[in-house]
DSSP file (Angstrom, degrees, kcal/mol; ACC not computed):
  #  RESIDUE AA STRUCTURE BP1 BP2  ACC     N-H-->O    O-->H-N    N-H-->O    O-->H-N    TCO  KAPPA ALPHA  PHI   PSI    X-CA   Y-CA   Z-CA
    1    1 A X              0   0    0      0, 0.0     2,-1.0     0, 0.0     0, 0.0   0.000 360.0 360.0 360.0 139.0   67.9  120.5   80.5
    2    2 A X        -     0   0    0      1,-0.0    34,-0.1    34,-0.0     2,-0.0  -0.756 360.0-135.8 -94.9 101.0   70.6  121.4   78.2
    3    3 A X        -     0   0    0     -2,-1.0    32,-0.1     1,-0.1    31,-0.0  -0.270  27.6-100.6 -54.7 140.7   73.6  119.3   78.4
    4    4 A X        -     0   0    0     30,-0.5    33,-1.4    32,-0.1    32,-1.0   0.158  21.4-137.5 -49.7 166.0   76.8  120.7   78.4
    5    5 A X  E     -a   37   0A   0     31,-0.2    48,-3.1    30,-0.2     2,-0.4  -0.925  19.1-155.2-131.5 140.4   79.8  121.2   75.3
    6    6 A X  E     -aB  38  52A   0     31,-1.7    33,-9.9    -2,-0.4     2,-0.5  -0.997   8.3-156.5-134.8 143.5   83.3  120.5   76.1
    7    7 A X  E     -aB  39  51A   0     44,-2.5    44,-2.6    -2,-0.4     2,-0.3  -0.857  14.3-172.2-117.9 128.2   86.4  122.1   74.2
    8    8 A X  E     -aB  40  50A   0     31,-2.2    33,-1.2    -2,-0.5    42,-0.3  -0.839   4.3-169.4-120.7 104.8   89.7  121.3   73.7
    9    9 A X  E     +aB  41  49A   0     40,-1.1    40,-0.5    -2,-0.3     2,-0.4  -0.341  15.5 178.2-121.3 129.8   91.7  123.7   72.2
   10   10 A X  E     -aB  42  48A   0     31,-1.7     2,-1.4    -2,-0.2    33,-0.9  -0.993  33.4-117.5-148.5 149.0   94.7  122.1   71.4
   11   11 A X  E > > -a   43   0A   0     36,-1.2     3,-1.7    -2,-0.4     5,-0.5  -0.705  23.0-163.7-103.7  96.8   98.0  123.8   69.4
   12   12 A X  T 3 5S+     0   0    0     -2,-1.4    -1,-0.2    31,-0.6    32,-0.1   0.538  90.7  61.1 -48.3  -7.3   98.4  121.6   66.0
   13   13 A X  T 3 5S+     0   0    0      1,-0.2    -1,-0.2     2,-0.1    31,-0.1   0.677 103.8  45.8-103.8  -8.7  101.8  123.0   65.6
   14   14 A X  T < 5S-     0   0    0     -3,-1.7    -1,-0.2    33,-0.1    -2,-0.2   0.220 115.3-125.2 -82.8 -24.8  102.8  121.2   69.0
   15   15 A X  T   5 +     0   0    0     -4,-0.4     4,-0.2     1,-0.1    -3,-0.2   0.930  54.0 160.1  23.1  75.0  100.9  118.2   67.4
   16   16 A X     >< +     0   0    0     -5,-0.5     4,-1.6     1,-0.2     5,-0.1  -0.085  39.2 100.0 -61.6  -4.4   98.7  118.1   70.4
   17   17 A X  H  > S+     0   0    0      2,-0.2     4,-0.6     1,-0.2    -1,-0.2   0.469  80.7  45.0-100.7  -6.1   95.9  116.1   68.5
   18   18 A X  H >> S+     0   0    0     -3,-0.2     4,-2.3     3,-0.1     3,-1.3   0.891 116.7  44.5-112.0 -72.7   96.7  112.4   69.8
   19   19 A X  H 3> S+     0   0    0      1,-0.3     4,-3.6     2,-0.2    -2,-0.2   0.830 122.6  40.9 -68.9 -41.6   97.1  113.5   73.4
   20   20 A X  H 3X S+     0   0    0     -4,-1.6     4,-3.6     1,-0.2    -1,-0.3   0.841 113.0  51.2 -51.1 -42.3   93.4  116.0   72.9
   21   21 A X  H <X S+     0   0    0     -3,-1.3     4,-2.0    -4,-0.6    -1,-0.2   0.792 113.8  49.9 -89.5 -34.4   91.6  113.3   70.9
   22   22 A X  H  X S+     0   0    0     -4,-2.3     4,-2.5     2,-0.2    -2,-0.2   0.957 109.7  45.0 -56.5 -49.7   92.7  110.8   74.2
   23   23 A X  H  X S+     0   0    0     -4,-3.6     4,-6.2     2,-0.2    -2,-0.2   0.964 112.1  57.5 -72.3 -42.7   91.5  113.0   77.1
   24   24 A X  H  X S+     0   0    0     -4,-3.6     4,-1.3     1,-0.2     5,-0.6   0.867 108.6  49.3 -38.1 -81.5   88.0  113.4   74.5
   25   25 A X  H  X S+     0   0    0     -4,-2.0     4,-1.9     1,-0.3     3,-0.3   0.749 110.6  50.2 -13.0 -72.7   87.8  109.5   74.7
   26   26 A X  H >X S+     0   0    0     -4,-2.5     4,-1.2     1,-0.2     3,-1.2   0.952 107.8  46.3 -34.2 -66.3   88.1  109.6   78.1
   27   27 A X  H 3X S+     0   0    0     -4,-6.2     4,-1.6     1,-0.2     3,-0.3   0.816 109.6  55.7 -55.0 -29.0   85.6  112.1   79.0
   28   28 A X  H 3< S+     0   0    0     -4,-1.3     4,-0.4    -3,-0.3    -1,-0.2   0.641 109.3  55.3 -59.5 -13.4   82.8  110.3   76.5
   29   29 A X  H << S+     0   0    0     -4,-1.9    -1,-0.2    -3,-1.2    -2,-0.2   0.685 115.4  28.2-100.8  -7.2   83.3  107.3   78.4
   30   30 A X  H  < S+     0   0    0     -4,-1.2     3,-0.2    -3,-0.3    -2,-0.2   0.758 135.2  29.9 -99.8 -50.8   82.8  108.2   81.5
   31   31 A X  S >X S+     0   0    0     -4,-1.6     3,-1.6    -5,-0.2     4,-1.0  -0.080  74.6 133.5-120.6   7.6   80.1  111.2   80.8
   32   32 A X  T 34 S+     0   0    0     -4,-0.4    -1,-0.2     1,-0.2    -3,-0.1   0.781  75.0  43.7 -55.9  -4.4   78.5  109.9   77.6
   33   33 A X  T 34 S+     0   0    0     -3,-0.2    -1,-0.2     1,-0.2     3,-0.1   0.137 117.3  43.3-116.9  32.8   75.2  110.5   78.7
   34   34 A X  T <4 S+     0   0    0     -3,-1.6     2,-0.5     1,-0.1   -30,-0.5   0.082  96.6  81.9-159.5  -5.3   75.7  114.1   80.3
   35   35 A X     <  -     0   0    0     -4,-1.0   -30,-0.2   -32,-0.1     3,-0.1  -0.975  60.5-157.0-125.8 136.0   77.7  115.7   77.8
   36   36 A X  S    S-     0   0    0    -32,-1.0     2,-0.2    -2,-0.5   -31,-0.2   0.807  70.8 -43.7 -71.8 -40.9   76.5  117.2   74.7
   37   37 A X  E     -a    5   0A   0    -33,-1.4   -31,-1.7    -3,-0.1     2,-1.0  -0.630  40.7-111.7 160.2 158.1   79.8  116.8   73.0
   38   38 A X  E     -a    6   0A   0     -2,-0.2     2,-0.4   -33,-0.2   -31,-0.2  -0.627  31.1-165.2 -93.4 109.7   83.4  116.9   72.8
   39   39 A X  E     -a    7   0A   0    -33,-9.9   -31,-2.2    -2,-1.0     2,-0.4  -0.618  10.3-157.6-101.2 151.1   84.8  119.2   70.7
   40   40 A X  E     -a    8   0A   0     -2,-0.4     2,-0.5   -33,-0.2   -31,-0.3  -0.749  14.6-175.2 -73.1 141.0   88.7  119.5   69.1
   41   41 A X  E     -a    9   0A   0    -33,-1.2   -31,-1.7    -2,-0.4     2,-0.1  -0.933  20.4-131.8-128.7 139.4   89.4  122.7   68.2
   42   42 A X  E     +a   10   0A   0     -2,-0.5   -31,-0.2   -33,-0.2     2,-0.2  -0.475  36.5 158.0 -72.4 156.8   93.0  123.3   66.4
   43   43 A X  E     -a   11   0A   0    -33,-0.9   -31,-0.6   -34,-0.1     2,-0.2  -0.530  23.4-153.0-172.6-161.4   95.3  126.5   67.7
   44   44 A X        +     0   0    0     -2,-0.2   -33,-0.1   -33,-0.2     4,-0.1  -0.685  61.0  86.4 166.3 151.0   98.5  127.1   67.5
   45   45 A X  S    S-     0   0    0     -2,-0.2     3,-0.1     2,-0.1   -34,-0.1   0.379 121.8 -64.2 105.0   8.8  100.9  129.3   69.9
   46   46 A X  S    S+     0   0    0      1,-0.2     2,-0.3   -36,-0.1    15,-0.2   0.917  88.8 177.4  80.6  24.1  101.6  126.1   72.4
   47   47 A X        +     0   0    0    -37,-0.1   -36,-1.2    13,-0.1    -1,-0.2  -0.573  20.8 164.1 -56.9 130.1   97.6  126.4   73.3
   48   48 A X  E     +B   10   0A   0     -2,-0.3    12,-2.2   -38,-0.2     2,-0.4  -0.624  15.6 146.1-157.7  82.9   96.6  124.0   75.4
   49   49 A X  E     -BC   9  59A   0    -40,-0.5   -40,-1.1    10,-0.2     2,-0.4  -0.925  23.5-167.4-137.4 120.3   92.7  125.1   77.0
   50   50 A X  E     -BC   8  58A   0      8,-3.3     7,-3.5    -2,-0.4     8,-1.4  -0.963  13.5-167.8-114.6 139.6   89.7  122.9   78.0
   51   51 A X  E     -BC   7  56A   0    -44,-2.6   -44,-2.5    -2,-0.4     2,-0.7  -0.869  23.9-146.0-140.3 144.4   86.6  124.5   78.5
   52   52 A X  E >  S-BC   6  55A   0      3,-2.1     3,-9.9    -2,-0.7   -46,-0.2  -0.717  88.0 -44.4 -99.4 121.0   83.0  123.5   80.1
   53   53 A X  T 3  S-     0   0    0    -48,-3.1   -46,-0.1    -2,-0.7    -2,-0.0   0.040 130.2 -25.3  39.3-111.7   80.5  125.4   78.1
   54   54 A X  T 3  S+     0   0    0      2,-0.1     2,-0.6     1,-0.0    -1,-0.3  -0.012 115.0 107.6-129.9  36.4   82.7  128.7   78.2
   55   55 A X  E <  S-C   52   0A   0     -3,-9.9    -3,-2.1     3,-0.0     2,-0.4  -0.867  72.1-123.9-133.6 158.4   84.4  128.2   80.9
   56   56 A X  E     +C   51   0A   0     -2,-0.6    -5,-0.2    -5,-0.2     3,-0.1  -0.264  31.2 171.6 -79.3 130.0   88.1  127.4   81.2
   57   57 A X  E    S+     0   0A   0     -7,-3.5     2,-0.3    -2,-0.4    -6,-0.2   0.555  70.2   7.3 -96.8 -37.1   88.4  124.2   83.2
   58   58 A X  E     -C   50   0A   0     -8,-1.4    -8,-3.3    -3,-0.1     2,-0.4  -0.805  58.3-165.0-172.6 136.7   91.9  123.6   82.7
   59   59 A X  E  >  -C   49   0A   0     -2,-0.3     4,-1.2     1,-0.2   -10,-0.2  -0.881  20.3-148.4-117.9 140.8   95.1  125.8   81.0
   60   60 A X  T  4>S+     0   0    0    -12,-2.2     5,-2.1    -2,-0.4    -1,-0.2   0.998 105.5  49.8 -74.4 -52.8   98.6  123.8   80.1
   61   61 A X  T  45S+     0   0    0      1,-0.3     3,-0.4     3,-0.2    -1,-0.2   0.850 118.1  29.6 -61.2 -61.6   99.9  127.6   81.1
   62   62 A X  T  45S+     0   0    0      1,-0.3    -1,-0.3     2,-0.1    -2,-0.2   0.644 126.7  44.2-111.1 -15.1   98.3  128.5   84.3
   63   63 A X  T  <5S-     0   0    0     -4,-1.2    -1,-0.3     2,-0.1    -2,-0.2   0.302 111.7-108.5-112.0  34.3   98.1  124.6   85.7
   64   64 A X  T   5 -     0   0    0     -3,-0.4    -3,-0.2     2,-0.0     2,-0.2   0.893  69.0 -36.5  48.2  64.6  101.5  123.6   84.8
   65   65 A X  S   <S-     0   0    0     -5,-2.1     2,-0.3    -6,-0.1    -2,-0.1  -0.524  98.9 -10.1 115.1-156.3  101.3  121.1   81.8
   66   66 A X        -     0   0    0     -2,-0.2     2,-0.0     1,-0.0    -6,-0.0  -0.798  56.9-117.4 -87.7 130.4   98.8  118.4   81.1
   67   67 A X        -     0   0    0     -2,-0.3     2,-0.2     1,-0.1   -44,-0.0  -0.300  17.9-137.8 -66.1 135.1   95.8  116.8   83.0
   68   68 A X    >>  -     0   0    0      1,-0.1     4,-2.5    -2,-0.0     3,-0.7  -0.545  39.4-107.0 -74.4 148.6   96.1  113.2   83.7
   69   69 A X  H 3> S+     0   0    0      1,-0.2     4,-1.9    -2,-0.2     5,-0.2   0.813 112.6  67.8 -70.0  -9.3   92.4  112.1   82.9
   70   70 A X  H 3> S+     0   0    0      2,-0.2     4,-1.1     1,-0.1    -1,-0.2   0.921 103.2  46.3 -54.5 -40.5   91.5  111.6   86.6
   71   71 A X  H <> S+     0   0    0     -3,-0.7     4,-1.2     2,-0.2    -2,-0.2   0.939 110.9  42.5 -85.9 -37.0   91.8  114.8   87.0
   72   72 A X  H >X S+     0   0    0     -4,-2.5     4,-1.6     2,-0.2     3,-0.9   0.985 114.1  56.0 -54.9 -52.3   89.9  116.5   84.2
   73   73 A X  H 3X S+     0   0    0     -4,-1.9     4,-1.5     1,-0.3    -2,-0.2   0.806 104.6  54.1 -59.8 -25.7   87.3  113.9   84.8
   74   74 A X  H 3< S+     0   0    0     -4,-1.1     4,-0.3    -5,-0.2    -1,-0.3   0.846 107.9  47.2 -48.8 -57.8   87.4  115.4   88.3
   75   75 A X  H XX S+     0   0    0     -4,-1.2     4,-1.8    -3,-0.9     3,-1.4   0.987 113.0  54.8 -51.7 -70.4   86.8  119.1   87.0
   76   76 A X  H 3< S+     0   0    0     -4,-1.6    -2,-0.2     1,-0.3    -3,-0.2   0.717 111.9  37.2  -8.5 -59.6   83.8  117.6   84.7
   77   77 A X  T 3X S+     0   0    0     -4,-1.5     4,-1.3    -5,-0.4     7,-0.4   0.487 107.9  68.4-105.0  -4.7   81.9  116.1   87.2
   78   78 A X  H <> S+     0   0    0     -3,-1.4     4,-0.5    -4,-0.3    -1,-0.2   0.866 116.4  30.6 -58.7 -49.4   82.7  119.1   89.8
   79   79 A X  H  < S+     0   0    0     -4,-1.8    -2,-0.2     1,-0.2    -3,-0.1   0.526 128.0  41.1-123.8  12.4   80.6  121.3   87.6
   80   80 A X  H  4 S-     0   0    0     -5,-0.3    -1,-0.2     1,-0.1    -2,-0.2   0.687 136.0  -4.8-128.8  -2.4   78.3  118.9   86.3
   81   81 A X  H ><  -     0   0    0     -4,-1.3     3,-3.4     3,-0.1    -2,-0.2  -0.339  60.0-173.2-149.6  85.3   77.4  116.8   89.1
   82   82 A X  T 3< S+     0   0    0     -4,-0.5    -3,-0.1     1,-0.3    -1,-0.1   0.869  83.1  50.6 -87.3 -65.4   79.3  117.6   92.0
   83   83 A X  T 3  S+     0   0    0     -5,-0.1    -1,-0.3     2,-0.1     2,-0.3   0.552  84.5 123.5 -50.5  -9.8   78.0  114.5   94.4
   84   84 A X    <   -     0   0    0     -3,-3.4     2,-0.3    -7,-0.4    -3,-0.1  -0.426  63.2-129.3 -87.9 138.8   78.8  111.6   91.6
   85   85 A X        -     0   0    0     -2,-0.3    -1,-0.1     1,-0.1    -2,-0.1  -0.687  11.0-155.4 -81.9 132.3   80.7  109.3   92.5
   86   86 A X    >   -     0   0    0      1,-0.5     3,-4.6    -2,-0.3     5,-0.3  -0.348  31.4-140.1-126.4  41.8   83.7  108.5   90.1
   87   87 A X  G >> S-     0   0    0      1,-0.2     3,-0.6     2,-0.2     4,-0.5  -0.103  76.6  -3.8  55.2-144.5   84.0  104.9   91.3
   88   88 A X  G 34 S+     0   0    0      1,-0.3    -1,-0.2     2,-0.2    -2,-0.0   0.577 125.0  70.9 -47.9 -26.7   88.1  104.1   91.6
   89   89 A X  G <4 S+     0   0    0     -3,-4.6    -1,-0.3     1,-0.2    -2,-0.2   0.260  99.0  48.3 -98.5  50.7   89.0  107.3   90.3
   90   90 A X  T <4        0   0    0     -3,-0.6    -2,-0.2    -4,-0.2    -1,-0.2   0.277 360.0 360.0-136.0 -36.0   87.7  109.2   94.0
   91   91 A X     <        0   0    0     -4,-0.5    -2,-0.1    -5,-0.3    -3,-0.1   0.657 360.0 360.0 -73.2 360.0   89.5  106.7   95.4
């Protein structure tokens, strides 16, 4: 089975890279064995896009700002294992 790619698009000119390079952390540390990898990508234009395989999982535009990592981790495991249980952060 072919693990999944996650992207984060983040707008260097916003200097987005701290906050991008955190939510990555997160998500390997919970999903290291289920994700294929976390990528950065640099942008620019106040971009602020994560995306499962190619699709967008969360927009700073269209969800009003930035995900606390409960909640991306929430998205993740919605559309890669929809039944796991995410311990304390379910609760």
């Amino acid at each position: 089975m072919n693990r999944p790619n996650i992207t984060i698009h983040y707008c260097v000119l916003c200097q987005w890279l701290l906050r991008s390079g955190w939510l990555a952390q997160e998500l390997l540390s919970t999903f290291s064995d289920e994700l294929q990898q976390v990528a950065l990508s640099p942008a620019s234009k106040g971009i602020f896009q994560i995306y499962y395989n190619d699709e967008l999982i969360w927009c700073r535009v269209l969800d009003g700002g930035f995900p606390d990592a409960k909640v991306l981790k929430r998205r993740v495991r919605d559309k890669l294992d929809p039944t796991r249980n995410l311990g304390h952060i379910d609760s």
